[in-house]
C-alpha positions as semicolon CSV with decimal commas, in nm:
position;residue;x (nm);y (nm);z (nm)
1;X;5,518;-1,095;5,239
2;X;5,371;-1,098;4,916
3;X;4,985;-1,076;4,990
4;X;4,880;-1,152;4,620
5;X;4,654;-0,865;4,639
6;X;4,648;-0,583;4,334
7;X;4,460;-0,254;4,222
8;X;4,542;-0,319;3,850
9;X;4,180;-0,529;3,710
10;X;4,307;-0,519;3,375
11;X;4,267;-0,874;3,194
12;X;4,110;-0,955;3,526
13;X;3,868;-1,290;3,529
14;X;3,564;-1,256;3,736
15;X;3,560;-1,456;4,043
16;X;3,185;-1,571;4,161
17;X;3,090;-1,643;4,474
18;X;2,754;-1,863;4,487
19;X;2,540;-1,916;4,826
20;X;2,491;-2,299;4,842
21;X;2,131;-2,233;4,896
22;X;2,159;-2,044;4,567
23;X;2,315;-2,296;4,361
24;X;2,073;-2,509;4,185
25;X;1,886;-2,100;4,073
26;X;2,257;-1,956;3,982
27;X;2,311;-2,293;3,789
28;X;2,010;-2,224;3,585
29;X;2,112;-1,916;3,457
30;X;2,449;-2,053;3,360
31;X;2,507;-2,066;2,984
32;X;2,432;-2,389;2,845
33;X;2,803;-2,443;2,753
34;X;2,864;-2,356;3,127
35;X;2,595;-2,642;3,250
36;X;2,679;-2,890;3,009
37;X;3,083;-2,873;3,123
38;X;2,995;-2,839;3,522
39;X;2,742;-3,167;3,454
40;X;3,046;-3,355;3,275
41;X;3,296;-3,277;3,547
42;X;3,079;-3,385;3,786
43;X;3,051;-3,046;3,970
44;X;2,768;-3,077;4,232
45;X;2,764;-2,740;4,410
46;X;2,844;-2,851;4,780
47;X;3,093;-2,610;4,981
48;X;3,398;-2,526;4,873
49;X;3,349;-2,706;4,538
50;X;3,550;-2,460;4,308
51;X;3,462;-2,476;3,909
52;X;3,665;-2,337;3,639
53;X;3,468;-2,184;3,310
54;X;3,591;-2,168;3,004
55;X;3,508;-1,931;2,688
56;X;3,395;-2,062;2,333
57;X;3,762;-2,075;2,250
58;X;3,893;-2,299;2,503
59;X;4,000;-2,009;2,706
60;X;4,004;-1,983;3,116
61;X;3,693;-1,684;3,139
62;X;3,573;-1,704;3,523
63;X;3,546;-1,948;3,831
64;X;3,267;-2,020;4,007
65;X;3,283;-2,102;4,438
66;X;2,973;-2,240;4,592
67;X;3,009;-2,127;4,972
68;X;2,830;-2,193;5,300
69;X;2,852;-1,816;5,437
70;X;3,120;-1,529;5,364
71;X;3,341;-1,496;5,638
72;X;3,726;-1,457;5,692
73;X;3,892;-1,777;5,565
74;X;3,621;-1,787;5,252
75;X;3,876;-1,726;4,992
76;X;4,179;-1,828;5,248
77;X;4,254;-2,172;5,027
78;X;4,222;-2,006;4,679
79;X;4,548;-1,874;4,652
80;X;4,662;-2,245;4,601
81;X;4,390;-2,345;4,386
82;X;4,333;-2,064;4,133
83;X;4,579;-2,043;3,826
84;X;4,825;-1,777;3,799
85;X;4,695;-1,454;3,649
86;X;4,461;-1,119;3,804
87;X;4,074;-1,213;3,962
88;X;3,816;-0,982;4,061
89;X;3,542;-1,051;4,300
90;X;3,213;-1,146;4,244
91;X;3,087;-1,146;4,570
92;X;2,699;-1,183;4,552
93;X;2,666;-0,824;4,696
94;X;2,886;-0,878;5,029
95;X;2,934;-0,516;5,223
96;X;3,229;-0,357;5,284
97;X;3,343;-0,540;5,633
98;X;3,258;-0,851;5,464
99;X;3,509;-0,749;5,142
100;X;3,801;-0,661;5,431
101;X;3,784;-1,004;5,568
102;X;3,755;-1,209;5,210
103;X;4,041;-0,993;5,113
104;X;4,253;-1,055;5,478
105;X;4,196;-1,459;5,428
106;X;4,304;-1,473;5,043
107;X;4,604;-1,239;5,157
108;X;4,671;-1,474;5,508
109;X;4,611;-1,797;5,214
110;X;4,915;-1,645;5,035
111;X;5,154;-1,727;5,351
112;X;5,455;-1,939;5,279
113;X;5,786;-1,963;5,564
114;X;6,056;-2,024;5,370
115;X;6,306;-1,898;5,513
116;X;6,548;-2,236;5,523
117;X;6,440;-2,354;5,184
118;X;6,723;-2,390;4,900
119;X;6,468;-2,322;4,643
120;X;6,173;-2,095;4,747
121;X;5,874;-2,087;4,556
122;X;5,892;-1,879;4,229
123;X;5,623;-2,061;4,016
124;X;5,335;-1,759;3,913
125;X;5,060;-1,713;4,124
126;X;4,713;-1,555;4,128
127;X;4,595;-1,197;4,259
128;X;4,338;-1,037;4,384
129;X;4,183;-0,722;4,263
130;X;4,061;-0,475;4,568
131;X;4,013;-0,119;4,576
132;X;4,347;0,060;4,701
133;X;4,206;0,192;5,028
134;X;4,086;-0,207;5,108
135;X;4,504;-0,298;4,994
136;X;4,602;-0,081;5,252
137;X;4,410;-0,163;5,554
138;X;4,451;-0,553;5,450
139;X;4,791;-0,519;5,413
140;X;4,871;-0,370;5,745
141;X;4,685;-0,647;5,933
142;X;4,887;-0,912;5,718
143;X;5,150;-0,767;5,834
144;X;5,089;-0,834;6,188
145;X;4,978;-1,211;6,152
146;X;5,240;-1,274;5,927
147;X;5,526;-1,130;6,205
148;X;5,380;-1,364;6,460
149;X;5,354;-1,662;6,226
150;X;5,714;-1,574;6,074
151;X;5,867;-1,567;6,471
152;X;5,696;-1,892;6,583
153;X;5,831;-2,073;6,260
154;X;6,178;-1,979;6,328
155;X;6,377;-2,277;6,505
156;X;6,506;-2,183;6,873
157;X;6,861;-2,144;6,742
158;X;6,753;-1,810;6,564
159;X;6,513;-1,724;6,799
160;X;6,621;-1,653;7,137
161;X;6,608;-1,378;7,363
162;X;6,891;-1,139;7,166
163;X;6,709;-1,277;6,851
164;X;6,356;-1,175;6,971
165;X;6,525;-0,798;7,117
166;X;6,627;-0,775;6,758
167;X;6,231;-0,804;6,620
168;X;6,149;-0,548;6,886
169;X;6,423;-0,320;6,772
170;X;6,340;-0,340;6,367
171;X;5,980;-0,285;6,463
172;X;6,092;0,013;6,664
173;X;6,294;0,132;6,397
174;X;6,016;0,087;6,116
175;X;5,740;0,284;6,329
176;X;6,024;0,581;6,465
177;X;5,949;0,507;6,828
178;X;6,171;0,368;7,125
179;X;6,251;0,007;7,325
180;X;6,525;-0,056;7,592
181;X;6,598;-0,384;7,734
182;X;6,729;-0,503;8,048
183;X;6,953;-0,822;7,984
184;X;7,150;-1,047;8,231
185;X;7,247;-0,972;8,589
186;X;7,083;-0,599;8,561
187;X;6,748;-0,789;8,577
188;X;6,854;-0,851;8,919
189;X;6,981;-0,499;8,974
190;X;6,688;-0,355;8,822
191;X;6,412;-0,608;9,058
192;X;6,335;-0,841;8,792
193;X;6,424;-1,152;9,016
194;X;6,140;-1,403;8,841
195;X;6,286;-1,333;8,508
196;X;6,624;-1,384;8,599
197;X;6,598;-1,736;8,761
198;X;6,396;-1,882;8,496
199;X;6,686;-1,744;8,205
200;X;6,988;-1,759;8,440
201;X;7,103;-2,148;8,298
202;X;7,121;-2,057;7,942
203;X;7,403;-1,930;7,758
204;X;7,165;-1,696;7,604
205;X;7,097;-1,412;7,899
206;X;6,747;-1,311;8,011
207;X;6,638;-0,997;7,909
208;X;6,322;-0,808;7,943
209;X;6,220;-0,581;7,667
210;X;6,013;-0,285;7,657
211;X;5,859;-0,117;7,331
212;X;5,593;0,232;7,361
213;X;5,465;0,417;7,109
214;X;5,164;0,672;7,042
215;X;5,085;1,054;7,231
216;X;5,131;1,038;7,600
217;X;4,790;1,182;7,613
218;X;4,616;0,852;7,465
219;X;4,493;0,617;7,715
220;X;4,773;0,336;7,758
221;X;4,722;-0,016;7,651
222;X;4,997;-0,209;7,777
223;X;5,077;-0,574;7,594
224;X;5,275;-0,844;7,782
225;X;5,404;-1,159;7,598
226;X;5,540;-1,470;7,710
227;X;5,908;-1,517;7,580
228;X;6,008;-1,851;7,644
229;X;6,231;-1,910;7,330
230;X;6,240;-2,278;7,434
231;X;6,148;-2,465;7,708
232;X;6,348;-2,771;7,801
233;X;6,106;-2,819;8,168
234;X;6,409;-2,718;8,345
235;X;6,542;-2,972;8,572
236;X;6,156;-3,120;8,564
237;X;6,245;-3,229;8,202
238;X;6,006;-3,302;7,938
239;X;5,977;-3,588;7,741
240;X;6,126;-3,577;7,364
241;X;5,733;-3,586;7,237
242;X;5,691;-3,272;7,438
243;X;5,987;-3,080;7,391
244;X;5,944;-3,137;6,972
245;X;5,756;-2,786;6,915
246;X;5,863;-2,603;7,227
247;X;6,034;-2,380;6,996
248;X;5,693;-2,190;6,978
249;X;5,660;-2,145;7,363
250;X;5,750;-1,780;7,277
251;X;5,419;-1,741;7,075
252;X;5,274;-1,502;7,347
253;X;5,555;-1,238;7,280
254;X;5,525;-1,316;6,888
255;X;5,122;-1,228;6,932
256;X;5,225;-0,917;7,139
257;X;5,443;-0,804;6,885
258;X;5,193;-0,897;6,606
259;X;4,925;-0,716;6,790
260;X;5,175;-0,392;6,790
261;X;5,218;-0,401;6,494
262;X;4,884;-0,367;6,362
263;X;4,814;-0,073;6,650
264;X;5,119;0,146;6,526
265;X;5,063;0,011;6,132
266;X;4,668;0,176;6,182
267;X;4,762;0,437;6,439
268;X;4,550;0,363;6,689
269;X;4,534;0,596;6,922
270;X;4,645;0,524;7,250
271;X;4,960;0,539;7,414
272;X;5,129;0,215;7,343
273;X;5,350;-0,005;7,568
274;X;5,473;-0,342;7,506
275;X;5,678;-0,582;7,767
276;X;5,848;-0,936;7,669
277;X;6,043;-1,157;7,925
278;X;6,272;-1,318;7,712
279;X;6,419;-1,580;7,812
280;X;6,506;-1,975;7,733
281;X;6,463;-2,256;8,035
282;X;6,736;-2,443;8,019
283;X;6,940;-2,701;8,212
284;X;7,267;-2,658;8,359
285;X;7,428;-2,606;8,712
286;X;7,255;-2,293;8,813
287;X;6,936;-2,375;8,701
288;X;6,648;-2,334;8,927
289;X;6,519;-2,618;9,132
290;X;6,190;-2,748;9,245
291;X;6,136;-2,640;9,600
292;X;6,300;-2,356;9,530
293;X;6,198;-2,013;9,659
294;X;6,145;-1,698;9,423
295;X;6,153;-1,361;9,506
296;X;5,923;-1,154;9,286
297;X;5,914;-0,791;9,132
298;X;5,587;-0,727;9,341
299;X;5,743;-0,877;9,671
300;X;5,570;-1,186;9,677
301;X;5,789;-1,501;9,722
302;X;5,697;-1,837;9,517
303;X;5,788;-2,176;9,577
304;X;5,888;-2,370;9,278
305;X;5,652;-2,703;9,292
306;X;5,769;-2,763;8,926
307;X;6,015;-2,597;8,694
308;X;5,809;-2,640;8,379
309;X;5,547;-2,355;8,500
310;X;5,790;-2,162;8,419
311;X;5,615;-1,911;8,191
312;X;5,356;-1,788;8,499
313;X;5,707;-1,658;8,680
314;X;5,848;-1,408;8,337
315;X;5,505;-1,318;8,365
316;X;5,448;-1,175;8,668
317;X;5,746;-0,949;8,691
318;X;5,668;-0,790;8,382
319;X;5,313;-0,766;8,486
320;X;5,350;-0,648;8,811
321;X;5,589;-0,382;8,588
322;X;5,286;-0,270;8,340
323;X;5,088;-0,227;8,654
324;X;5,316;-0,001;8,832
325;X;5,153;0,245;8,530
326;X;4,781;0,178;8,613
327;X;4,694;0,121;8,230
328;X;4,343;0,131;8,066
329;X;4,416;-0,191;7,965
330;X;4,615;-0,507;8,028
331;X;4,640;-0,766;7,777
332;X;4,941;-1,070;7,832
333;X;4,955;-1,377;7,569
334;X;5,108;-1,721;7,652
335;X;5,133;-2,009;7,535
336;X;5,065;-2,101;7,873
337;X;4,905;-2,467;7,995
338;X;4,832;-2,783;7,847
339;X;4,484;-2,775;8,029
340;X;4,345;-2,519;7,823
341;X;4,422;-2,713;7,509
342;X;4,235;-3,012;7,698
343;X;3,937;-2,799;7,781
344;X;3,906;-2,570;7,419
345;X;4,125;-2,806;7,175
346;X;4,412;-2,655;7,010
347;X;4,249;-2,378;6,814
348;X;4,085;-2,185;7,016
349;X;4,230;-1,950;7,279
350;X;4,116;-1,895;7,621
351;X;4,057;-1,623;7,765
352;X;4,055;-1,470;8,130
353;X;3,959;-1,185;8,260
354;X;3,873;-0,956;8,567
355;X;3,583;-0,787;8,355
356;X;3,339;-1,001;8,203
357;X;3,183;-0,725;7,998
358;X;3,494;-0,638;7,836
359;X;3,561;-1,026;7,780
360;X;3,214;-1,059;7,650
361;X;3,280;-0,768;7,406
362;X;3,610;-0,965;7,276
363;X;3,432;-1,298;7,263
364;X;3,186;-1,164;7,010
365;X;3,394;-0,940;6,799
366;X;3,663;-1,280;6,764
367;X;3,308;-1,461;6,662
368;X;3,256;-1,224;6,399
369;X;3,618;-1,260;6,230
370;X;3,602;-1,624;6,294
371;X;3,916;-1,622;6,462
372;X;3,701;-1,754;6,815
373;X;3,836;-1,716;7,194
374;X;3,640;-1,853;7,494
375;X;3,599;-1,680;7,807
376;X;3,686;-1,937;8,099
377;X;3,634;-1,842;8,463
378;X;3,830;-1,669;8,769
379;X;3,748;-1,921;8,988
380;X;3,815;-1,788;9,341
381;X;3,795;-2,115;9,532
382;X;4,071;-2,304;9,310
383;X;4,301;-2,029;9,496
384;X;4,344;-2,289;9,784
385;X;4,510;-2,467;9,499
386;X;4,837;-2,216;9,537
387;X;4,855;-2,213;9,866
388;X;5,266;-2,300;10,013
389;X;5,327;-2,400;10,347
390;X;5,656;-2,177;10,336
391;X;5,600;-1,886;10,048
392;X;5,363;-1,666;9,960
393;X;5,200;-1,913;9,706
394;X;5,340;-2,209;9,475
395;X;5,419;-2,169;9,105
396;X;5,134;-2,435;8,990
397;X;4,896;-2,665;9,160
398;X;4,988;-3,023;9,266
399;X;4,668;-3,160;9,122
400;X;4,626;-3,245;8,834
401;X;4,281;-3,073;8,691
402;X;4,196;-2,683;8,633
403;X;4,533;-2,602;8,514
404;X;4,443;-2,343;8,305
405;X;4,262;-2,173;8,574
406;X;4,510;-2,175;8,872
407;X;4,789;-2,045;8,622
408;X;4,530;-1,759;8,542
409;X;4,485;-1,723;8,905
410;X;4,872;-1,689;8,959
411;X;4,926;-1,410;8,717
412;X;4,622;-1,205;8,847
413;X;4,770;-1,189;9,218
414;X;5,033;-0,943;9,026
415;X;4,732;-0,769;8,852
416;X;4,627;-0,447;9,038
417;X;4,238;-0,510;9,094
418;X;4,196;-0,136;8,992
419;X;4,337;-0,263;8,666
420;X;4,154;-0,443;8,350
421;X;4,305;-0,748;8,269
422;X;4,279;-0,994;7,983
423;X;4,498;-1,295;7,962
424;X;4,517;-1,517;7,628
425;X;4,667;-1,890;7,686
426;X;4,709;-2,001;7,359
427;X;4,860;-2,264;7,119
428;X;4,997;-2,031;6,813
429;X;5,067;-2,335;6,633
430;X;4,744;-2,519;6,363
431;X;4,813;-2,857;6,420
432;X;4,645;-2,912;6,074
433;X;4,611;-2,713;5,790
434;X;4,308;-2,506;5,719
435;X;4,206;-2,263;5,426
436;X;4,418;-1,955;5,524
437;X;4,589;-2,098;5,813
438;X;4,851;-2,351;5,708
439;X;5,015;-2,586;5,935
440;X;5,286;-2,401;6,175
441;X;5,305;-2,092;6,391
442;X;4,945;-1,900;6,393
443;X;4,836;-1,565;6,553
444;X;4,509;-1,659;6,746
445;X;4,224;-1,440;6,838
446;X;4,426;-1,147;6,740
447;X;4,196;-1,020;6,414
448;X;3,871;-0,998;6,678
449;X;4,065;-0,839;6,929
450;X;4,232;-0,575;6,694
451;X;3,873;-0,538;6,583
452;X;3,716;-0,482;6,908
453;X;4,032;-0,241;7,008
454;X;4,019;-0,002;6,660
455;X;3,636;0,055;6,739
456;X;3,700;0,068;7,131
457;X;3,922;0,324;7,096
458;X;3,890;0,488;6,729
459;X;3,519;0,554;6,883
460;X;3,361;0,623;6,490
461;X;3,442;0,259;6,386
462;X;3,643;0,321;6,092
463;X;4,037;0,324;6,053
């Protein structure tokens, strides 16, 4: 990914960023040329509104952008709007933190997928001049959105389980550490039953796949991701309108990659582990069946009350897995219910968690990188919502409100309580486009929480 970002400022135009509260002052001090040319275009100074300035000859000399507040997706839109050449910042005295995230949203503004494009984009475009050491550090954390945004995009047929094992394996190769993965009828060998009877119908075998990284000494994070490389319902079909983007139902194991990436790209340090079930749920003769009963990794059995909660059951046998290690810290993404989108919309995440402190700590860093999460609750009683007549529990409730909740319930019965746990169901897809965040495949929540991990771990707050 070209991130559009550059140390060289030579022939560079000054960018200006202008409070709107400061507008009508700034405008004052504006050369007259300036005034008279922003007064016959009609430029009024409202967010967003972006002016171009020229010099006495005719010449392009600076832009002006009148902005509400500085945060990450300030400058996200200005890769598409700004002419072609080098532009340094103006930014009205913004600190350093506040420079990283301008720089992260014109750099995440910069994202095009065009992978299946004849003719890709080659017209010039403009950069942004940043000091080297700010390059770096935005440049890493590109990396990481981009990787999830890239996998989402990709259509199922090049993204399946042996296509996702292959991400894991270049990502392994480009930080020198190790994966494995356990594919087909070992998962059975190997007591992965869950993840074997939600994969076993597709022509493309299950697999579970396991990254680590970092000194053995570090505290270990573990990340879990949801791998469902399409979801057809299973024998509970969906209907066309839902199937259309279930290409993207393996955006929890494209955020736990993308999340990797950024912890090996900065060396965090911690001891690293990362699990994906990978697997598509498809239909064919040995598909499983509602009414079914599943034998899990942790012992317990489930009974299938619909084949399209199919995510919850990969999940639990590779969490009950990253438990068997008694992590630090648990984090699994999913793109996992419908009735979180109902409750928070499509764009923002929620969360779960068995420690509110350490939710409430995530909440505000995502708040501060305006990439938002929302905490929604454990709640206990909705348990009875689970309950089987002839298992240990059902796969999903038989009602039809608190989704969200009962499928966070689910996963944390194969959650050591000793154990802290976050779980992310998430959409990884902007139904509209947004400065920085065009239409398609999206990381969510991930710049707070990378945030909240560097200083949670780094200790001094700086990379």
């Amino acid at each position: 990914m070209n991130c559009l970002l550059t140390e060289d400022a030579a022939d560079a135009r000054p960018l200006v960023l202008v409070p709107t509260r400061e507008w009508k002052a700034h405008s004052s001090r504006l050369d007259p040329r300036d005034r008279r040319w922003l007064d016959e275009t009609g430029f009024r100074g409202c967010e967003s509104d972006l002016a171009l300035l020229q010099d006495a000859e005719g010449r392009l000399k600076s832009a002006l952008l009148v902005v509400d507040q500085i945060d990450t997706w300030t400058l996200g839109d200005l890769p598409a709007r700004l002419p072609a050449g080098r532009w340094k910042l103006d930014s009205n005295g913004a600190g350093a933190d506040e420079i990283d995230r301008l720089a992260l949203g014109w750099a995440l503004g910069s994202y095009h997928f065009e992978r299946y494009r004849s003719e890709p984009t080659s017209e010039p475009r403009p950069e942004l001049v940043v000091p080297a050491a700010v390059r770096e550090k935005v440049e890493r954390l590109a990396q990481g959105i981009t990787l999830v945004r890239d996998l989402v995009n990709t259509p199922a047929e090049d993204m399946m389980p042996e296509h996702l094992a292959a991400a894991m394996a270049e990502m392994a190769d480009r930080h020198g550490t190790e994966w494995n993965e356990i594919c087909g009828e070992d998962l059975l060998q190997q007591n992965y039953p869950a993840i074997h009877a939600v994969g076993r119908a597709s022509t493309h075998a299950p697999r579970l796949l396991d990254l680590w990284w970092g000194d053995p000494r570090a505290p270990l994070l573990t990340l879990v991701g949801k791998g469902v490389c399409f979801d057809s319902g299973g024998l509970d079909l969906k209907p066309a309108n839902a199937m259309r983007l279930m290409k993207k139902d393996m955006g929890g194991a494209a955020h736990a990659l993308g999340l990797a990436e950024m912890i090996m790209a900065m060396r965090l340090p911690v001891r690293l582990r990362v699990l994906v079930p990978a697997v598509e749920n498809a239909v064919s003769g040995n598909a499983f069946r509602p009414g079914d009963v599943l034998r899990t990794r942790k012992g317990l059995t489930v009974e299938i009350e619909n084949t399209d909660a199919e995510g919850r059951l990969v999940l639990c046998d590779a969490l009950a897995e990253a438990c068997s290690e008694s992590p630090a810290l648990l984090l699994d993404f999913a793109t996992l219910t419908g009735a979180a989108r109902v409750a928070l919309g499509t764009e923002v995440p929620a969360l779960f968690s068995n420690d509110d402190a350490l939710a409430a700590e995530v909440v505000q860093h995502a708040q501060a990188w305006s990439d938002p999460v929302w905490q929604l609750p454990l709640h206990a009683p909705y348990e009875e919502q689970l309950k089987s007549r002839i298992a240990d529990l059902l796969n999903c409730s038989t009602g039809s409100f608190g989704g969200a909740i009962t499928a966070a319930l689910f996963l944390q019965r194969f959650v050591e309580e000793s154990t802290p746990w976050m779980h992310f169901d998430l959409m990884a897809w902007n139904q509209r486009a947004r400065p920085g965040r065009p239409e398609g495949g999206e990381a969510m929540g991930l710049l707070g929480l990378f945030d909240w991990l560097r200083k949670r771990y780094a200790g001094t707050g700086q990379v």
